[in-house]
mmCIF file of the N, C-alpha and C atoms, coordinates in Angstrom:
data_MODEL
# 
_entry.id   MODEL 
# 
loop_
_atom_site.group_PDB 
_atom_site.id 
_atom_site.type_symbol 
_atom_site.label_atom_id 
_atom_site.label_alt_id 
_atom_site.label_comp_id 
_atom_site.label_asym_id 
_atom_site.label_entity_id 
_atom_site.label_seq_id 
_atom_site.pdbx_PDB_ins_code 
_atom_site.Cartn_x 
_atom_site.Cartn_y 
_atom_site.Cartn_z 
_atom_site.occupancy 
_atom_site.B_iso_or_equiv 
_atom_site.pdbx_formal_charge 
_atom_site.auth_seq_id 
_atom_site.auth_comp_id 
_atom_site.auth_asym_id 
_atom_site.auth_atom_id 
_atom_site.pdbx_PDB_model_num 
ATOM 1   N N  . UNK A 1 1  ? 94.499  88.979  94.233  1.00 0.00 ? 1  UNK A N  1 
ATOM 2   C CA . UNK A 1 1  ? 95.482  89.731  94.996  1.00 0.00 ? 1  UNK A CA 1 
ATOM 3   C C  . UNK A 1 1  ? 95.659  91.136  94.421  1.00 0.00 ? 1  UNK A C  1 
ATOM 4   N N  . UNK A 1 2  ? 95.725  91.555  93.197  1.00 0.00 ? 2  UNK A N  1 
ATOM 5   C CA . UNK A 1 2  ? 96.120  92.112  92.363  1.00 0.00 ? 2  UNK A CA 1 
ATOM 6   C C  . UNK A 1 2  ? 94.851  93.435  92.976  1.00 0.00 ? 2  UNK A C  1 
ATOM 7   N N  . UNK A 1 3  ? 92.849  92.990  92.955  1.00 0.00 ? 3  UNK A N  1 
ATOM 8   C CA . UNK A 1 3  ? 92.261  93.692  93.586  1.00 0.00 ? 3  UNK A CA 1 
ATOM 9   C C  . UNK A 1 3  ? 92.772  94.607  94.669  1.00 0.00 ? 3  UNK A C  1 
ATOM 10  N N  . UNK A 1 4  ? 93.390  93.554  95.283  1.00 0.00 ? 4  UNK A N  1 
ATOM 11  C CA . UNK A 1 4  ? 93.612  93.873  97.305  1.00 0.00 ? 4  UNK A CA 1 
ATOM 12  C C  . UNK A 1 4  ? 94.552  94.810  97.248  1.00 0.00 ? 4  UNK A C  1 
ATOM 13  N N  . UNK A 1 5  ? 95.225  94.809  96.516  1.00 0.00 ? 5  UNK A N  1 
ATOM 14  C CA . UNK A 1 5  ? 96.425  95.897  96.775  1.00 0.00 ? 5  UNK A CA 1 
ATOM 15  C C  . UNK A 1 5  ? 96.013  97.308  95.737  1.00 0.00 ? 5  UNK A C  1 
ATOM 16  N N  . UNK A 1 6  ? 95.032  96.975  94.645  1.00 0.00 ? 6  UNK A N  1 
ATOM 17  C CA . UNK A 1 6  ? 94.565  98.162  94.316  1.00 0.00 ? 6  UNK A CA 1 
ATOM 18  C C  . UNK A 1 6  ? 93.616  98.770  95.638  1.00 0.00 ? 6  UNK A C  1 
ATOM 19  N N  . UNK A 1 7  ? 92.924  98.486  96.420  1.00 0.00 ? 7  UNK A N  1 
ATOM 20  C CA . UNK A 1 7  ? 92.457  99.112  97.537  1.00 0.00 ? 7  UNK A CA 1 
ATOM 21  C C  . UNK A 1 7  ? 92.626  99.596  98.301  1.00 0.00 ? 7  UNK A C  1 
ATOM 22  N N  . UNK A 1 8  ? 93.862  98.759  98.428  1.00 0.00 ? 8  UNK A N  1 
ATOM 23  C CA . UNK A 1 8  ? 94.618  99.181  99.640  1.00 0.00 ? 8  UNK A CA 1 
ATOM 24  C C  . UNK A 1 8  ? 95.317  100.436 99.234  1.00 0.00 ? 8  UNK A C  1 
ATOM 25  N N  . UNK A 1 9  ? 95.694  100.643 98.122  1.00 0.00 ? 9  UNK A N  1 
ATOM 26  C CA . UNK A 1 9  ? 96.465  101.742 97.531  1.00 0.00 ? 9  UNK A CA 1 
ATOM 27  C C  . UNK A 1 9  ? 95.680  102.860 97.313  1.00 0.00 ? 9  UNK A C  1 
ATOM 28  N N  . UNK A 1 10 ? 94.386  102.432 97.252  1.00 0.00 ? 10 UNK A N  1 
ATOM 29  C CA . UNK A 1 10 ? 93.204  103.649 97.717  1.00 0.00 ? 10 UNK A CA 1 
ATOM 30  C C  . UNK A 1 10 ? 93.130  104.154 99.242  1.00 0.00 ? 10 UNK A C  1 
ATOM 31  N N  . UNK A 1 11 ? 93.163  103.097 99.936  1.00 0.00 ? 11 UNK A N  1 
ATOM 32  C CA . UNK A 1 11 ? 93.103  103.545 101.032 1.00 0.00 ? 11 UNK A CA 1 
ATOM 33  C C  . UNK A 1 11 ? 94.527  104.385 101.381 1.00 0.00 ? 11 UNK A C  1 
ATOM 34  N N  . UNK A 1 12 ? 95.603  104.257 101.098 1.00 0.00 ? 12 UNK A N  1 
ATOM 35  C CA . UNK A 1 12 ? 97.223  104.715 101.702 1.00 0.00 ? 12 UNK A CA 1 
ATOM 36  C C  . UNK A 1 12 ? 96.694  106.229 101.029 1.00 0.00 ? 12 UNK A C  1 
ATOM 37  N N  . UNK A 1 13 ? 95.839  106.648 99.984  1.00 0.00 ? 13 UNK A N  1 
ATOM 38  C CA . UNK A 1 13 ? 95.893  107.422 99.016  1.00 0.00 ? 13 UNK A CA 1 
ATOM 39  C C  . UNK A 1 13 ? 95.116  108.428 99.847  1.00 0.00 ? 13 UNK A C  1 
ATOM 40  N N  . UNK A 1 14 ? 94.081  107.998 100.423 1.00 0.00 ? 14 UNK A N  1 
ATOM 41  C CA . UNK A 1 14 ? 92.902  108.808 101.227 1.00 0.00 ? 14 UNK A CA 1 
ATOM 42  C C  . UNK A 1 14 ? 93.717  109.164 102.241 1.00 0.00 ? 14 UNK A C  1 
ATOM 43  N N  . UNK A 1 15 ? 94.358  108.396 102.605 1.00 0.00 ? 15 UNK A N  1 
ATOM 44  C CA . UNK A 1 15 ? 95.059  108.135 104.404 1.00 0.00 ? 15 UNK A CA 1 
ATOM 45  C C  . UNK A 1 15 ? 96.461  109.673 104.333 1.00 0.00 ? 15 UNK A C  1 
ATOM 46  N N  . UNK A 1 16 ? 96.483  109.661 103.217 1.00 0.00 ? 16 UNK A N  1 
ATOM 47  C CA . UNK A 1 16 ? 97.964  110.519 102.781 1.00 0.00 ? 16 UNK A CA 1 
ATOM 48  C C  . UNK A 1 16 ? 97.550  111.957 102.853 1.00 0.00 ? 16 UNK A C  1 
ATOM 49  N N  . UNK A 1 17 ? 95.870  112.204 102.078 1.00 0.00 ? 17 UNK A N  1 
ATOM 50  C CA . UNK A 1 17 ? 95.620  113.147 101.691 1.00 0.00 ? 17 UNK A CA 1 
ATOM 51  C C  . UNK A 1 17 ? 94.705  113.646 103.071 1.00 0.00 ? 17 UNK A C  1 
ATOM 52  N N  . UNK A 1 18 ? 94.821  112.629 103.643 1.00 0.00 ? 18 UNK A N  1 
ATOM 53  C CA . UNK A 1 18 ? 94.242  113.422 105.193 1.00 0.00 ? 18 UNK A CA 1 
ATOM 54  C C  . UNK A 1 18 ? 94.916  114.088 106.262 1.00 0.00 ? 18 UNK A C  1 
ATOM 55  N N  . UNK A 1 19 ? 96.193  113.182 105.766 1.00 0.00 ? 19 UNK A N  1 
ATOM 56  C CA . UNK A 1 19 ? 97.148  113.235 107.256 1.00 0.00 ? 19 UNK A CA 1 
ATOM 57  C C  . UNK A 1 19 ? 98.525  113.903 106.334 1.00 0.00 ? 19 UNK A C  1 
ATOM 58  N N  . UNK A 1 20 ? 98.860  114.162 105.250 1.00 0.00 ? 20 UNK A N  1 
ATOM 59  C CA . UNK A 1 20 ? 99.953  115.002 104.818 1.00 0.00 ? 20 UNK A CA 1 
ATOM 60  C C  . UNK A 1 20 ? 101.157 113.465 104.924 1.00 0.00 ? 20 UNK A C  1 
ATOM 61  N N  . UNK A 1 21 ? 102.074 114.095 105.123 1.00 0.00 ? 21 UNK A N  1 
ATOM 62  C CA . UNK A 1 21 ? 103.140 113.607 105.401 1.00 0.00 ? 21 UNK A CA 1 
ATOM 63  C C  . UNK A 1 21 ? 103.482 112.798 106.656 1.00 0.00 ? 21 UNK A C  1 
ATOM 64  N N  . UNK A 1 22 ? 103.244 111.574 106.279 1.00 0.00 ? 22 UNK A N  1 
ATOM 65  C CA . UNK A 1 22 ? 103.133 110.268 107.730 1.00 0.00 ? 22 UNK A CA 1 
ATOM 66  C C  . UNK A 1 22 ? 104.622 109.201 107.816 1.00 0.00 ? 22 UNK A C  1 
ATOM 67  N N  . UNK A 1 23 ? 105.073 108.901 108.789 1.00 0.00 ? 23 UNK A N  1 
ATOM 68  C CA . UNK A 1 23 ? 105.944 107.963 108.959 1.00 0.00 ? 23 UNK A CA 1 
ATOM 69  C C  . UNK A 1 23 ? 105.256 106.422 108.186 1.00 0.00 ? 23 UNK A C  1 
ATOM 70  N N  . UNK A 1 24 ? 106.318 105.763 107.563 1.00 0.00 ? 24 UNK A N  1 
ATOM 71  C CA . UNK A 1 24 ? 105.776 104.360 107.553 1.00 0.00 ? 24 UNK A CA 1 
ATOM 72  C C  . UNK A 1 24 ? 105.199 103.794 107.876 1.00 0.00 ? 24 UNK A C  1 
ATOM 73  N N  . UNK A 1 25 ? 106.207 103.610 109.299 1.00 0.00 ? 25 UNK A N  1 
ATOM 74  C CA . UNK A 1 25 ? 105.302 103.105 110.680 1.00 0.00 ? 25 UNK A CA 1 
ATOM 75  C C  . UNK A 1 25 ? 103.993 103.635 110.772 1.00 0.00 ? 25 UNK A C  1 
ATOM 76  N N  . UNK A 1 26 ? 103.587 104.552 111.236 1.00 0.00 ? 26 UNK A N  1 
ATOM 77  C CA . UNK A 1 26 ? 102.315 105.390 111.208 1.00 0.00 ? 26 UNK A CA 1 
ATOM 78  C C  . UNK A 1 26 ? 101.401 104.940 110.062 1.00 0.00 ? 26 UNK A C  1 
ATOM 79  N N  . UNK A 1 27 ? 102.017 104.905 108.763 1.00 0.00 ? 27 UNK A N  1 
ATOM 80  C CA . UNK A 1 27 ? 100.941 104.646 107.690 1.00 0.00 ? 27 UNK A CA 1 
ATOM 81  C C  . UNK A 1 27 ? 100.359 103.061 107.540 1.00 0.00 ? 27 UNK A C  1 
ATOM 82  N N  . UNK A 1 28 ? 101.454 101.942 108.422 1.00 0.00 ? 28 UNK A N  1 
ATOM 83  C CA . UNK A 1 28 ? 101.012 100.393 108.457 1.00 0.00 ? 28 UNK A CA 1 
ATOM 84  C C  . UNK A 1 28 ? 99.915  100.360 109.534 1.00 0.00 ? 28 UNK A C  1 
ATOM 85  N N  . UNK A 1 29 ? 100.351 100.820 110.903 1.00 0.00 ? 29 UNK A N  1 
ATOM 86  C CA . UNK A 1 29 ? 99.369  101.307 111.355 1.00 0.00 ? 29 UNK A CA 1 
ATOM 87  C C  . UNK A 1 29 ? 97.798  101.600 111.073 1.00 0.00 ? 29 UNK A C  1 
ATOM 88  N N  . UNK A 1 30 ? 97.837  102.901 110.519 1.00 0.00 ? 30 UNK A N  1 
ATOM 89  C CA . UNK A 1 30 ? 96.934  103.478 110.208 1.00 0.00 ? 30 UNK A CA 1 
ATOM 90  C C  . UNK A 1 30 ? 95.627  103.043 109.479 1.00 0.00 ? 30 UNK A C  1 
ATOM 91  N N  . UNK A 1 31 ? 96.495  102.299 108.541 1.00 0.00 ? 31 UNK A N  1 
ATOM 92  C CA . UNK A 1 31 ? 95.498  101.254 107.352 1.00 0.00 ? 31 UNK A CA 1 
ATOM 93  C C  . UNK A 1 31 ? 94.850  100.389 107.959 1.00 0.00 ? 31 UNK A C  1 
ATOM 94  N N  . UNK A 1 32 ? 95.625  99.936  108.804 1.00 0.00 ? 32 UNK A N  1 
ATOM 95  C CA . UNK A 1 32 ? 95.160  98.739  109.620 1.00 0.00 ? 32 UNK A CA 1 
ATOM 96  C C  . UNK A 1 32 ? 94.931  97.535  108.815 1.00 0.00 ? 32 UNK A C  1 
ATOM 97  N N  . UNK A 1 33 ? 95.911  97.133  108.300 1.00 0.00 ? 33 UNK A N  1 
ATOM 98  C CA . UNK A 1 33 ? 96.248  95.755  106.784 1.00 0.00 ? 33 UNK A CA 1 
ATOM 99  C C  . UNK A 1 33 ? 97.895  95.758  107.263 1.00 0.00 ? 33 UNK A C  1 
ATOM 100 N N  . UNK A 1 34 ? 97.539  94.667  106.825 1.00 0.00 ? 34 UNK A N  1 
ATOM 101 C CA . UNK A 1 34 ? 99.048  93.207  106.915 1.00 0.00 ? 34 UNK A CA 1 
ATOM 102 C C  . UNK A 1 34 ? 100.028 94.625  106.308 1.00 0.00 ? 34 UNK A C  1 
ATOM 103 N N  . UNK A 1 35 ? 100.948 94.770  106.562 1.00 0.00 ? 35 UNK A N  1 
ATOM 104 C CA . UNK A 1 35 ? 102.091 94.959  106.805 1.00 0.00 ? 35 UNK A CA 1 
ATOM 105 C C  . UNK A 1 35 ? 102.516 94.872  105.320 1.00 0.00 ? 35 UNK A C  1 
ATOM 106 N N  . UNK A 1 36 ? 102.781 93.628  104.689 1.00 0.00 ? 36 UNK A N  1 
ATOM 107 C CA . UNK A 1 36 ? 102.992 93.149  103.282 1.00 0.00 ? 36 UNK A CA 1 
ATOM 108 C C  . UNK A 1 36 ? 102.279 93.617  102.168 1.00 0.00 ? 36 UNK A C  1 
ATOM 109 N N  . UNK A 1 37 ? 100.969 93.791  102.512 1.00 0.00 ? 37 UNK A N  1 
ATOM 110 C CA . UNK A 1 37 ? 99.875  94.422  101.509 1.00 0.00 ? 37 UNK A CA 1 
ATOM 111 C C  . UNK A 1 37 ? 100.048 95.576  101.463 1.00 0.00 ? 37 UNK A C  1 
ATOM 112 N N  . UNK A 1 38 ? 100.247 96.501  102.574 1.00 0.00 ? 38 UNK A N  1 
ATOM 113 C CA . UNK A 1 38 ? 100.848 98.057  102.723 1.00 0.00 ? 38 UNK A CA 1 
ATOM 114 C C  . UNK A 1 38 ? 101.876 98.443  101.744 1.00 0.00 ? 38 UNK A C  1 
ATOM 115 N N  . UNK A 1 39 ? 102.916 97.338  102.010 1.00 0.00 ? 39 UNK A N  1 
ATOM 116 C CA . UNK A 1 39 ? 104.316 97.630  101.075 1.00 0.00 ? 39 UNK A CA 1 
ATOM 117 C C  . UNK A 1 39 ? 103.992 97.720  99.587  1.00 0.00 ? 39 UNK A C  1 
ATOM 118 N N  . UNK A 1 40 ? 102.975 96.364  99.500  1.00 0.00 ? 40 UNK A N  1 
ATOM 119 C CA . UNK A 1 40 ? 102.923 96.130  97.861  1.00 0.00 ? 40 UNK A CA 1 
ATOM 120 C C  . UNK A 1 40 ? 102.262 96.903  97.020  1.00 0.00 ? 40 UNK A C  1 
ATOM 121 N N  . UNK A 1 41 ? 100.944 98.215  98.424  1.00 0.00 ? 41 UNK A N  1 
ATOM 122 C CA . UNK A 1 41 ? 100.486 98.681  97.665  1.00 0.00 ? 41 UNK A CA 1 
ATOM 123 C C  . UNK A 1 41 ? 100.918 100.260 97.401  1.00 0.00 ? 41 UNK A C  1 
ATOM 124 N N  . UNK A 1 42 ? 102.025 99.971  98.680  1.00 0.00 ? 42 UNK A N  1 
ATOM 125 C CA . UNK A 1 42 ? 102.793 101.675 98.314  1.00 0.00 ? 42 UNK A CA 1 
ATOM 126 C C  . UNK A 1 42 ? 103.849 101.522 97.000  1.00 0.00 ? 42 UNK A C  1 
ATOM 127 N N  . UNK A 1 43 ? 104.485 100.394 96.825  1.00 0.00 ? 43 UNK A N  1 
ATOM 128 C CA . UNK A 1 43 ? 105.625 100.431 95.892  1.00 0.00 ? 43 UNK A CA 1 
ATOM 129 C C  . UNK A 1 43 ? 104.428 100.239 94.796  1.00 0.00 ? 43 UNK A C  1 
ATOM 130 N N  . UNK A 1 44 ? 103.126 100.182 94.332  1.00 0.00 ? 44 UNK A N  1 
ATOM 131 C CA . UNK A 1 44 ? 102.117 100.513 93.019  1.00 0.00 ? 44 UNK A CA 1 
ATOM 132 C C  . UNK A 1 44 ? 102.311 102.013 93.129  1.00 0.00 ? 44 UNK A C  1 
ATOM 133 N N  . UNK A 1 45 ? 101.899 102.624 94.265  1.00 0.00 ? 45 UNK A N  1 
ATOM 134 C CA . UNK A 1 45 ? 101.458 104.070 94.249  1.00 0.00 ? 45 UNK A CA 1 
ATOM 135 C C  . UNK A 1 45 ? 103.005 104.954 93.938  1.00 0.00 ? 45 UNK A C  1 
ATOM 136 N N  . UNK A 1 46 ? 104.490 104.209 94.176  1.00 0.00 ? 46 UNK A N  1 
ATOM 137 C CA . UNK A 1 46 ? 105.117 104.626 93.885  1.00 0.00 ? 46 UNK A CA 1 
ATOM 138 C C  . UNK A 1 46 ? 106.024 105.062 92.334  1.00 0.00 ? 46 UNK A C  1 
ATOM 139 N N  . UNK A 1 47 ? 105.904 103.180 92.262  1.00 0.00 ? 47 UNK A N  1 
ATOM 140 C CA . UNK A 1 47 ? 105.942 103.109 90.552  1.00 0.00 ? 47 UNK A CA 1 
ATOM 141 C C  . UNK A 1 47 ? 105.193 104.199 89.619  1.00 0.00 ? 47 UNK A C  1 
ATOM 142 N N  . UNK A 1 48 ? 104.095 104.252 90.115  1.00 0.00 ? 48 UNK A N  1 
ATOM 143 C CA . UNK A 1 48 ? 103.171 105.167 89.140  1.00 0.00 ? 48 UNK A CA 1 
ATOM 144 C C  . UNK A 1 48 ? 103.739 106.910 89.646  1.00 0.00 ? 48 UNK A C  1 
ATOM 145 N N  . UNK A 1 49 ? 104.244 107.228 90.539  1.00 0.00 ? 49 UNK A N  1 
ATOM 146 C CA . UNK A 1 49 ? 104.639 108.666 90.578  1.00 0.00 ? 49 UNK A CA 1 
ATOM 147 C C  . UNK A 1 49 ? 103.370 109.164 91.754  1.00 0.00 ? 49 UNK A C  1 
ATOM 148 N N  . UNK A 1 50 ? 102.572 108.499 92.389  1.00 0.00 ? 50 UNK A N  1 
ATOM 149 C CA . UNK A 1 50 ? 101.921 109.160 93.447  1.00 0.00 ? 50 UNK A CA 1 
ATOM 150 C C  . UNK A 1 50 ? 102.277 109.250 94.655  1.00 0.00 ? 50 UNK A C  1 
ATOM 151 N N  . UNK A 1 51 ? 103.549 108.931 95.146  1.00 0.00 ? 51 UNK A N  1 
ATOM 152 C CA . UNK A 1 51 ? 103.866 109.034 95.978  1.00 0.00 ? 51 UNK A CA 1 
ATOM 153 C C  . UNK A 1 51 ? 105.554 109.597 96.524  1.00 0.00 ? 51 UNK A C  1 
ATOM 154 N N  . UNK A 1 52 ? 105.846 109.750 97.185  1.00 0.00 ? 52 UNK A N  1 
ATOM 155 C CA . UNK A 1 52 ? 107.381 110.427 97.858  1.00 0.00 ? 52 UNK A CA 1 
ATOM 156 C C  . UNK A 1 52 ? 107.729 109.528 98.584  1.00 0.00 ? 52 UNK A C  1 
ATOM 157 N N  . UNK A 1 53 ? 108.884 108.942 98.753  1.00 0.00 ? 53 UNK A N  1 
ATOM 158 C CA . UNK A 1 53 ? 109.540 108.000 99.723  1.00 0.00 ? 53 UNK A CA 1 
ATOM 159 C C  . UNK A 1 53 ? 110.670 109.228 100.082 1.00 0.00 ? 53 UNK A C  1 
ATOM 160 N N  . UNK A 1 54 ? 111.059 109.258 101.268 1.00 0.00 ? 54 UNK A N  1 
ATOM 161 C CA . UNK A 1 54 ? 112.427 109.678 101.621 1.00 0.00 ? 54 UNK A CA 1 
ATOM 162 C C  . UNK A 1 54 ? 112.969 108.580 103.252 1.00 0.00 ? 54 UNK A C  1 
ATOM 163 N N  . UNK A 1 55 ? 113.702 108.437 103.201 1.00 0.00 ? 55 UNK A N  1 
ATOM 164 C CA . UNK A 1 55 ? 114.390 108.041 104.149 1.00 0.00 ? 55 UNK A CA 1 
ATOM 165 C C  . UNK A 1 55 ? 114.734 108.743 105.267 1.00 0.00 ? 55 UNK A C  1 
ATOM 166 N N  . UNK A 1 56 ? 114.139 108.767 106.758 1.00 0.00 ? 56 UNK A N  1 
ATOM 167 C CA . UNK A 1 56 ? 114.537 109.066 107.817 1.00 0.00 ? 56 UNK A CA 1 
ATOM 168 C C  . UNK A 1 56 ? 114.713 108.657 108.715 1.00 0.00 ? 56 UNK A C  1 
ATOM 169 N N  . UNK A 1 57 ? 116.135 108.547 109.513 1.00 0.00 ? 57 UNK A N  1 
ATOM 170 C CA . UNK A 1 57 ? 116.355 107.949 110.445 1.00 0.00 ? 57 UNK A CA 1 
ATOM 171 C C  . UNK A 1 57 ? 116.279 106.295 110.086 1.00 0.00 ? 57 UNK A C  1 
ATOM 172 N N  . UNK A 1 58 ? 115.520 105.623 111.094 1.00 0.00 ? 58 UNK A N  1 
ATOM 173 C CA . UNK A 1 58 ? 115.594 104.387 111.021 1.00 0.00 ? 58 UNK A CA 1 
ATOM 174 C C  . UNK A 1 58 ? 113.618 104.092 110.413 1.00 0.00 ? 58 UNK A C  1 
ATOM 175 N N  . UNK A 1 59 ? 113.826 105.236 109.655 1.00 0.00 ? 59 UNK A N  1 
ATOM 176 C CA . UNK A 1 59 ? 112.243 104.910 109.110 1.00 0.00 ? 59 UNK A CA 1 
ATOM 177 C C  . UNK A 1 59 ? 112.252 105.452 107.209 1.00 0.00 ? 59 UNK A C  1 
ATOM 178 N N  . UNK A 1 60 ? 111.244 105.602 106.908 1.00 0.00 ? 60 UNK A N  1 
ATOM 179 C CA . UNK A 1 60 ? 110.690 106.635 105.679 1.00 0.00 ? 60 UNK A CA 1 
ATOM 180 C C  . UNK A 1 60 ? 109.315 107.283 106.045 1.00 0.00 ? 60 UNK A C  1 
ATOM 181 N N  . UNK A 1 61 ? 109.869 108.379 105.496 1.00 0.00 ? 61 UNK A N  1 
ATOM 182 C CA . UNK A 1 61 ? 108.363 109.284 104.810 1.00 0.00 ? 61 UNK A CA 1 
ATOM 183 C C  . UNK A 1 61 ? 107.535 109.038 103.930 1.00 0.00 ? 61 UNK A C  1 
ATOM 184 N N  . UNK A 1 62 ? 106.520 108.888 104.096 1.00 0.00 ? 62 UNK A N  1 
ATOM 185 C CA . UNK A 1 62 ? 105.637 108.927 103.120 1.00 0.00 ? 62 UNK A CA 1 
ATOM 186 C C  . UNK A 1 62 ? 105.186 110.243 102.592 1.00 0.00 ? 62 UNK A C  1 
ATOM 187 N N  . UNK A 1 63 ? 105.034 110.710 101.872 1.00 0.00 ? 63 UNK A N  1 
ATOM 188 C CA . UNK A 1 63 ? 103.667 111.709 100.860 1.00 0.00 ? 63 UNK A CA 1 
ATOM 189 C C  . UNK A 1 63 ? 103.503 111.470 99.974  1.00 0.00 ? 63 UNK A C  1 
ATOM 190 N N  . UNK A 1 64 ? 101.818 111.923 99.625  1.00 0.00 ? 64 UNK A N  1 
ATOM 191 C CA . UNK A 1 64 ? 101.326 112.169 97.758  1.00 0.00 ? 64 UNK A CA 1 
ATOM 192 C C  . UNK A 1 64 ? 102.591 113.409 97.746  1.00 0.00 ? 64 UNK A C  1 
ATOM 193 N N  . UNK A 1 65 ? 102.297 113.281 95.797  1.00 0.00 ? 65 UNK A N  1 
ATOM 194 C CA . UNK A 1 65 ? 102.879 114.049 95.171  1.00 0.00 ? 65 UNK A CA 1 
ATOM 195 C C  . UNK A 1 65 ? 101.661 114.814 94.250  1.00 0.00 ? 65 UNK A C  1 
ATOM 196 N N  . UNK A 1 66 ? 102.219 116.408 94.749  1.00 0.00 ? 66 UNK A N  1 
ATOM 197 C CA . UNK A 1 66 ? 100.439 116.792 94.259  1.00 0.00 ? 66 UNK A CA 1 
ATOM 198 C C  . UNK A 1 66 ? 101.027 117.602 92.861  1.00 0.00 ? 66 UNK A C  1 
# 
């Protein structure tokens, strides 16, 4: 498991640096992976400082932090 969500956290990573600043929604989407694996592998990319959460509306932002 531990693999899967390092990948996936590659992929949110590529996906970020293509598209800038994406809705949540947009980024579960986008990956096209379970929903759950998305979360587990943004709260890695977050823990570690690569990423921006903000809260909007009835969603969040995503971005890298460059």
């Amino acid at each position: 498991m531990i693999t899967e969500i390092g990948i996936v956290a590659g992929d949110i990573w590529h996906y970020l640096d293509q598209h800038g600043q994406v809705a949540l929604s947009g980024l579960v989407s986008g990956i096209d992976k379970p929903r759950d694996l998305v979360l587990m592998s943004l709260g890695w990319l977050a823990r570690e400082g690569h990423v921006i959460l903000q809260q909007a509306e009835s969603d969040y932002k995503v971005t890298l932090r460059k």
